[in-house]
C-alpha atoms as a printed R data frame, in Angstrom:
    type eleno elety resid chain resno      x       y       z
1   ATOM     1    CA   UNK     A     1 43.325 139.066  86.752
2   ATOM     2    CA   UNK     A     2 43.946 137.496  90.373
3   ATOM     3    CA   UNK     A     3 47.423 136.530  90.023
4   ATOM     4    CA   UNK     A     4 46.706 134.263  93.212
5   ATOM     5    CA   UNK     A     5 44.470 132.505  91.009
6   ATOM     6    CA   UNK     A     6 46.754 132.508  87.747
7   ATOM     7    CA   UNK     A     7 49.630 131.127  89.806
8   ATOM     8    CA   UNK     A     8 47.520 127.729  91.309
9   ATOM     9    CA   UNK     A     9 46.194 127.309  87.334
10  ATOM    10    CA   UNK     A    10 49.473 127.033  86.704
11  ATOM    11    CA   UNK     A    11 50.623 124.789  89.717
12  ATOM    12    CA   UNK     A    12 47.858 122.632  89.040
13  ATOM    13    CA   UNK     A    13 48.831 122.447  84.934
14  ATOM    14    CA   UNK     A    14 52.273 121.021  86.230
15  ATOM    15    CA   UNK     A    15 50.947 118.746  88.296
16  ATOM    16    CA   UNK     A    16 48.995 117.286  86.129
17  ATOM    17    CA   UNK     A    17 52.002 117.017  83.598
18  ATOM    18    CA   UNK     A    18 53.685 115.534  85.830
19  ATOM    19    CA   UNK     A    19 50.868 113.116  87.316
20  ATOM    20    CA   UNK     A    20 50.873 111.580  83.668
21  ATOM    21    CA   UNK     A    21 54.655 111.381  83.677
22  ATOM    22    CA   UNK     A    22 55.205 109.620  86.393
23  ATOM    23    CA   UNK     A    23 51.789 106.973  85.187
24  ATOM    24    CA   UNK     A    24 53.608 106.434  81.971
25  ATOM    25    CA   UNK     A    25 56.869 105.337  83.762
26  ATOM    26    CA   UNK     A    26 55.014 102.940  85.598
27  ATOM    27    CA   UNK     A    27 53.054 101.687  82.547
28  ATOM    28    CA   UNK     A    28 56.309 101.197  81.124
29  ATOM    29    CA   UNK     A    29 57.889  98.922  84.491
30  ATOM    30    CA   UNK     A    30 54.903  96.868  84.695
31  ATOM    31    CA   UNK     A    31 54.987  96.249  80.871
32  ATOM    32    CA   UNK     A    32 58.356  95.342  81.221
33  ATOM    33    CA   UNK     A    33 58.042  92.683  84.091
34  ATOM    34    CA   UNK     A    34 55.016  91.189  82.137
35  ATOM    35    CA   UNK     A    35 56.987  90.505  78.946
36  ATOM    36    CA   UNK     A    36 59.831  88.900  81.009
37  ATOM    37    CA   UNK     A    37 57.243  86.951  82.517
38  ATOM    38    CA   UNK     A    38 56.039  85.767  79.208
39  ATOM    39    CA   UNK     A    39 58.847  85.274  77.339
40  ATOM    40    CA   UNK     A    40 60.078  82.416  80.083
41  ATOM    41    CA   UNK     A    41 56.601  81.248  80.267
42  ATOM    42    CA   UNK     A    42 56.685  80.523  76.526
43  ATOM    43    CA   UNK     A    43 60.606  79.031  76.360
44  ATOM    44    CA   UNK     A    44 58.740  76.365  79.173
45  ATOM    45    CA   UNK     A    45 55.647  75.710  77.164
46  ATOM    46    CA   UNK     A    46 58.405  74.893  74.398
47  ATOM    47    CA   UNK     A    47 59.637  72.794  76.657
48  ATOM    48    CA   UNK     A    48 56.604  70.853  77.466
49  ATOM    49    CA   UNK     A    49 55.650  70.258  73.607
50  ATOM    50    CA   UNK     A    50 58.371  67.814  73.215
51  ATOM    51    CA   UNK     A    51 56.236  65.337  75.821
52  ATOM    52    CA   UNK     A    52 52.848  63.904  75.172
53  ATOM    53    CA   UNK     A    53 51.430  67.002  77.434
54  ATOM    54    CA   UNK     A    54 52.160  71.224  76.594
55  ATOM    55    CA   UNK     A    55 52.512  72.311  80.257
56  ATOM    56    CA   UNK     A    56 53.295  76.274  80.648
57  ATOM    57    CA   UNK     A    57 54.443  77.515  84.272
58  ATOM    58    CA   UNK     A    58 54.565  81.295  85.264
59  ATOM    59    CA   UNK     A    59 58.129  82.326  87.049
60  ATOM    60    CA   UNK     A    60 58.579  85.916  88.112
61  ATOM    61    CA   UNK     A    61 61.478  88.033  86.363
62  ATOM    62    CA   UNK     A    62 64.708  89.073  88.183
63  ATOM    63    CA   UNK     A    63 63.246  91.714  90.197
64  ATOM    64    CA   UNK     A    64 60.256  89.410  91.800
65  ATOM    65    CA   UNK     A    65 57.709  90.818  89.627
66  ATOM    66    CA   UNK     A    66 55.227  88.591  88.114
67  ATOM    67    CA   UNK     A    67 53.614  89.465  84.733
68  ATOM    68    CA   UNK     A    68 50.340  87.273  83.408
69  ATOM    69    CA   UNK     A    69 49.538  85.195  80.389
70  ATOM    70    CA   UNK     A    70 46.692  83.546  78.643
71  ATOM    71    CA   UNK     A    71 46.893  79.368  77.395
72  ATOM    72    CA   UNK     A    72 44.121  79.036  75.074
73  ATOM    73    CA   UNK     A    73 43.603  76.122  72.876
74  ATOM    74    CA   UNK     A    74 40.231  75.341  70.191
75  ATOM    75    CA   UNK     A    75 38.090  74.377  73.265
76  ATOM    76    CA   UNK     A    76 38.978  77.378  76.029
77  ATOM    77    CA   UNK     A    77 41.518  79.577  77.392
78  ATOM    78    CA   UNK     A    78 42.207  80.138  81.105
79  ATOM    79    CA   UNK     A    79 44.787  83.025  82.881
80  ATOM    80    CA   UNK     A    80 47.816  82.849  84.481
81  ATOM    81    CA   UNK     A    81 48.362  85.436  86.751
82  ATOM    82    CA   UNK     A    82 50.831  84.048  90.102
83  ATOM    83    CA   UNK     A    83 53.921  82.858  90.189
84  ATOM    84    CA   UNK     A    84 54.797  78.795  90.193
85  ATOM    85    CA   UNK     A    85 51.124  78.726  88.981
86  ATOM    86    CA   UNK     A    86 50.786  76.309  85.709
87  ATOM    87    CA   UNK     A    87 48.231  74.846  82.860
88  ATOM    88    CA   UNK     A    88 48.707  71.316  81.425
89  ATOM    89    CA   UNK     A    89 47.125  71.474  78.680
90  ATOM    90    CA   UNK     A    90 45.747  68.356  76.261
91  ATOM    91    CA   UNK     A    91 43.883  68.574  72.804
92  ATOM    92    CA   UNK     A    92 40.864  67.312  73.679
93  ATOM    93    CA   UNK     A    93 39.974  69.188  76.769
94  ATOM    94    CA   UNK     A    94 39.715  72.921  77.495
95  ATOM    95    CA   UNK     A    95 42.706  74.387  79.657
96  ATOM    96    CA   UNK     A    96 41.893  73.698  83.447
97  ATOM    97    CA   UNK     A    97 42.041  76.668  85.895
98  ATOM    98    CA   UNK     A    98 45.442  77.541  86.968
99  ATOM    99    CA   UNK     A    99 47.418  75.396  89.823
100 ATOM   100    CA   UNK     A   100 50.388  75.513  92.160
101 ATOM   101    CA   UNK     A   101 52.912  73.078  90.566
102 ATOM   102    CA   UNK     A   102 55.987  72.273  93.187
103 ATOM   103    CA   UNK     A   103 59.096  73.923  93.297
104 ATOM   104    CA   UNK     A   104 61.068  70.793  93.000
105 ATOM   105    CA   UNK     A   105 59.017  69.816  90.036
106 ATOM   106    CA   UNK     A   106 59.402  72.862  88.153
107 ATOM   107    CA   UNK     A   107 63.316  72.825  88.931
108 ATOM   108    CA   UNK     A   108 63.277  68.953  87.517
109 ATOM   109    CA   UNK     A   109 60.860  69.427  84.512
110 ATOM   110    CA   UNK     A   110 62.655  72.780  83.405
111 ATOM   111    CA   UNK     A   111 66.280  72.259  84.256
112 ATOM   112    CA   UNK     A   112 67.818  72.129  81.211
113 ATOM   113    CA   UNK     A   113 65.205  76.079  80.076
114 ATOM   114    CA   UNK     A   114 66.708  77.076  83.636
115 ATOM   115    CA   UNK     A   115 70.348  76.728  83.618
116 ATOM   116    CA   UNK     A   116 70.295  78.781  79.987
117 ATOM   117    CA   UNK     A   117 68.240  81.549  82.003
118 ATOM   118    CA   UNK     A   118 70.017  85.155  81.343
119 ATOM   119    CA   UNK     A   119 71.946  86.636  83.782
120 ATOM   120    CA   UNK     A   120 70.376  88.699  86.307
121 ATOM   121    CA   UNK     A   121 71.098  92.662  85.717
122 ATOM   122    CA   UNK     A   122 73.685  94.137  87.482
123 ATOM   123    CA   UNK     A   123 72.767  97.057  89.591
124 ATOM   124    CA   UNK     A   124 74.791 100.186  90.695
125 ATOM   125    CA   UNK     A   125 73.225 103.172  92.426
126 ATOM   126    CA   UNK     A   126 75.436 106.373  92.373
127 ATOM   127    CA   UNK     A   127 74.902 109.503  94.781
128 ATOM   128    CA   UNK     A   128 75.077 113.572  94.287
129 ATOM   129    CA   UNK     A   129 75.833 116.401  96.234
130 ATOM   130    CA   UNK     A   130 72.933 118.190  97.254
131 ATOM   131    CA   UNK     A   131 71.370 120.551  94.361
132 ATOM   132    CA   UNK     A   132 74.191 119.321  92.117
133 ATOM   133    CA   UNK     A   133 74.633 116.988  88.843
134 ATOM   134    CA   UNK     A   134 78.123 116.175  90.837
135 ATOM   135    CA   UNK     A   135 78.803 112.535  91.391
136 ATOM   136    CA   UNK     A   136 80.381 112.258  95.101
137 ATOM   137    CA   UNK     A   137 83.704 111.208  95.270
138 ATOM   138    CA   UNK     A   138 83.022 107.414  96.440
139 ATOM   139    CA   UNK     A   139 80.189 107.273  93.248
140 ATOM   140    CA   UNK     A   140 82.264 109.043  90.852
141 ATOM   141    CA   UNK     A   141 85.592 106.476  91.519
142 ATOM   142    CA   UNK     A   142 82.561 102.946  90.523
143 ATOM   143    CA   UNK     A   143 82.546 104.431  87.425
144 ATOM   144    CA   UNK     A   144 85.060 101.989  85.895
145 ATOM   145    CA   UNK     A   145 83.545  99.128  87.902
146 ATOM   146    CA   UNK     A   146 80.180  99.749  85.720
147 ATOM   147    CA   UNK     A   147 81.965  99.909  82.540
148 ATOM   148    CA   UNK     A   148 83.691  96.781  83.191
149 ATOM   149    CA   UNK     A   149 80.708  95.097  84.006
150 ATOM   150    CA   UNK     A   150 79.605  96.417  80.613
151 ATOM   151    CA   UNK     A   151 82.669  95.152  78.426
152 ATOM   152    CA   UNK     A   152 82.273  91.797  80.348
153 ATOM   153    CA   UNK     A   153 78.289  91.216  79.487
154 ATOM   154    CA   UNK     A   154 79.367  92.830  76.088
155 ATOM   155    CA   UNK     A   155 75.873  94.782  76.946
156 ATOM   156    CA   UNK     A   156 73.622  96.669  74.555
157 ATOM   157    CA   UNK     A   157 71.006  97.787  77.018
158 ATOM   158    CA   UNK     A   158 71.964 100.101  79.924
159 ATOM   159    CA   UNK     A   159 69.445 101.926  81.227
160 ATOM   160    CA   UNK     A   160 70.752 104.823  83.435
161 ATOM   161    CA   UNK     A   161 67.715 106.278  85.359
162 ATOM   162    CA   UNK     A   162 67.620 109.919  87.686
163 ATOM   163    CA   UNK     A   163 66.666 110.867  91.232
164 ATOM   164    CA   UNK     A   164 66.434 113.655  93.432
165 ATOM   165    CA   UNK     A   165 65.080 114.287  97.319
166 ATOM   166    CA   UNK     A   166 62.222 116.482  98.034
167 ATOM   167    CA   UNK     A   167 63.847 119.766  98.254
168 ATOM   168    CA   UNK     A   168 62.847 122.157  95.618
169 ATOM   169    CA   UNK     A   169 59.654 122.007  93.311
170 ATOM   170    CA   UNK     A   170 58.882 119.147  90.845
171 ATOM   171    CA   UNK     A   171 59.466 120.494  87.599
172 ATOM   172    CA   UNK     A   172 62.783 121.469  89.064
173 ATOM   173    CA   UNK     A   173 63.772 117.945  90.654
174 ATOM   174    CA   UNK     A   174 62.807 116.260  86.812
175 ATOM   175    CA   UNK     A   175 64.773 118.753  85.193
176 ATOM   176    CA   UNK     A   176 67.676 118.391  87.899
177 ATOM   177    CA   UNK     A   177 67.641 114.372  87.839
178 ATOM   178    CA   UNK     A   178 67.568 114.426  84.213
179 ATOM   179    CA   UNK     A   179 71.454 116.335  83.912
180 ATOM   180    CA   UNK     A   180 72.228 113.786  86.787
181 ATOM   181    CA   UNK     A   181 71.571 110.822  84.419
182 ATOM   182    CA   UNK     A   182 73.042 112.671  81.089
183 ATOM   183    CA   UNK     A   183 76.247 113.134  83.812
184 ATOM   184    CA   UNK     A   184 76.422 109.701  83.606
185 ATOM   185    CA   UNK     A   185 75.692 108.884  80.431
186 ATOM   186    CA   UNK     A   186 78.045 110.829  79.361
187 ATOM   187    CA   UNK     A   187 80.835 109.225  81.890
188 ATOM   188    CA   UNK     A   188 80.564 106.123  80.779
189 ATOM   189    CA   UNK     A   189 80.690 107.072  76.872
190 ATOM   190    CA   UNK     A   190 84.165 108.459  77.815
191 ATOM   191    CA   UNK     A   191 85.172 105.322  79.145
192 ATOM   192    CA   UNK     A   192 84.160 103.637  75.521
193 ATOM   193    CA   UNK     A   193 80.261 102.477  75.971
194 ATOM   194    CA   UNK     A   194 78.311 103.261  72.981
195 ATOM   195    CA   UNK     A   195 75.680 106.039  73.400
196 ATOM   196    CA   UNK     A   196 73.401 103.909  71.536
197 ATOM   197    CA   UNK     A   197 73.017 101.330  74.417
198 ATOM   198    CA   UNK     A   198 72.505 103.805  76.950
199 ATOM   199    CA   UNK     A   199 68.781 104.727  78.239
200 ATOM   200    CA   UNK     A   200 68.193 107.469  80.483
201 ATOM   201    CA   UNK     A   201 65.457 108.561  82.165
202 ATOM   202    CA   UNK     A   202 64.078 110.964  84.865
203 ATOM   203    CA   UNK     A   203 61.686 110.565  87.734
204 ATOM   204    CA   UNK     A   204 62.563 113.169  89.834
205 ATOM   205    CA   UNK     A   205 61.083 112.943  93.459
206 ATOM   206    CA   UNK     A   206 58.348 110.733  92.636
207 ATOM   207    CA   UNK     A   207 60.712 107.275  93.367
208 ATOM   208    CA   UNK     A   208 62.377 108.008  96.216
209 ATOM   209    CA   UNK     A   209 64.324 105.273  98.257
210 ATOM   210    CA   UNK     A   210 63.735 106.624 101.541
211 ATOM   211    CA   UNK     A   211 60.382 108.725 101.224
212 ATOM   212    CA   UNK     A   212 60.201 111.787 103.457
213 ATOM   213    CA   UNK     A   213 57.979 114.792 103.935
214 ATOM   214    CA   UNK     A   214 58.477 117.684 101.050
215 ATOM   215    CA   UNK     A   215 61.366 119.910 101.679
216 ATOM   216    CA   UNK     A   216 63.759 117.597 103.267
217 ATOM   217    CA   UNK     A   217 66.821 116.615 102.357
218 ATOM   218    CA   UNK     A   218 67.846 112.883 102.072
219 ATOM   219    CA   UNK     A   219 71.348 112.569 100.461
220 ATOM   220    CA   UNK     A   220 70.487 108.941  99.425
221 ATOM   221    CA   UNK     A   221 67.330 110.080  97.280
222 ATOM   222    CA   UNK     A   222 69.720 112.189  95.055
223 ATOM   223    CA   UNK     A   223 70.640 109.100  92.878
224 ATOM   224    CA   UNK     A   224 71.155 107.597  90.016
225 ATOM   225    CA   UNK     A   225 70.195 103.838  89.056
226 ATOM   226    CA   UNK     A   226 72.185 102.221  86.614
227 ATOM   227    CA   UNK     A   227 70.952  98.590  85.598
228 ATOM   228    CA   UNK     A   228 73.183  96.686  83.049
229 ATOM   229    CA   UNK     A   229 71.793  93.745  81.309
């Protein structure tokens, strides 16, 4: 056997693993930012059946992204798909195409579904030494600054997500920004936060913040990204 050959086989296995990894993860963002979307689409279509009219407006989530939605009725349906974009609808017509509706009259129609809007997540980002699951000194001392943010949302959904920089392989990087999240997981579950709340993740080099050619070093790609909501 050519073990030339036998070794790109096996490159090209990982890659593919780790092609559909990294798909999945995005799947899993852009599924997230279009149920956000909906949900405060549908607490503002509440809003608009207490009026003579149902009128549902499209906002983007926290993070700017904006996730689509469907207004049917007997007679037709029609998409939502951009942000400040609304449908008026009315029971004898079919849903008109979607329009811009003015900032100003979104804030006045929707104040009161507004004001009780959840708080946006709280972000931290936390570095590593290089080829390490070691916190830096400056990341390791925020530590009690996330848990108190924590305790003070009373949170149940903490999602504590890995990084690395380019040096190394792939399958290594995953591996390596997988112990850097469970590092931190397990940090704050010292300092009292239930392991049940905690998500972690891993996506390696494939999410870098400052992209770079393969092989070089970027101390602010090895991360990790802790959102609190």
């Amino acid at each position: 056997m050519n073990p030339t050959a036998h070794s790109t086989g096996d490159h090209r296995k990982k890659k593919d693993v780790l092609s559909a990894f990294f798909t999945q993860t995005a799947r899993l963002s852009r599924l997230r930012s279009q149920i956000a979307a909906l949900l405060l689409t549908t607490i503002l279509f509440a809003v608009g059946c207490s009026t003579n009219r149902t009128r549902v407006v499209l906002l983007p989530d926290h993070d700017d992204h904006v996730g689509k939605v469907e207004v049917a009725n007997a007679h037709g349906s029609t998409l939502i798909d951009q942000a400040g974009y609304g449908v008026t609808l009315k029971q004898q017509s079919a849903p008109a195409p979607a329009a811009p509706i003015d900032e100003k009259e979104i804030q006045k129609e929707f104040a009161a579904v507004l004001e009780k809007e959840p708080e946006a997540p709280a972000k931290f980002i936390l570095h590593f030494k290089s080829d390490s699951d070691v916190l830096t000194d400056s990341s390791l001392a925020r530590i009690p600054e996330i848990v108190a943010e924590i305790k003070k949302r009373a949170s149940m959904d903490i999602s504590v997500a890995g990084h690395s920089d380019r040096v190394g392989n792939e399958q290594y990087n995953i591996e390596l920004s997988y112990k850097r999240a469970q590092q931190v997981s397990t940090l704050l579950q010292k300092q009292g936060v239930d392991a049940r709340f905690i998500h972690t993740s891993s996506h390696g080099e494939g999410n870098p913040l400052i992209p770079t050619p393969d092989n070089v070093p970027e101390p602010r790609n090895r991360r990790v990204e802790v959102t609190v909501r």
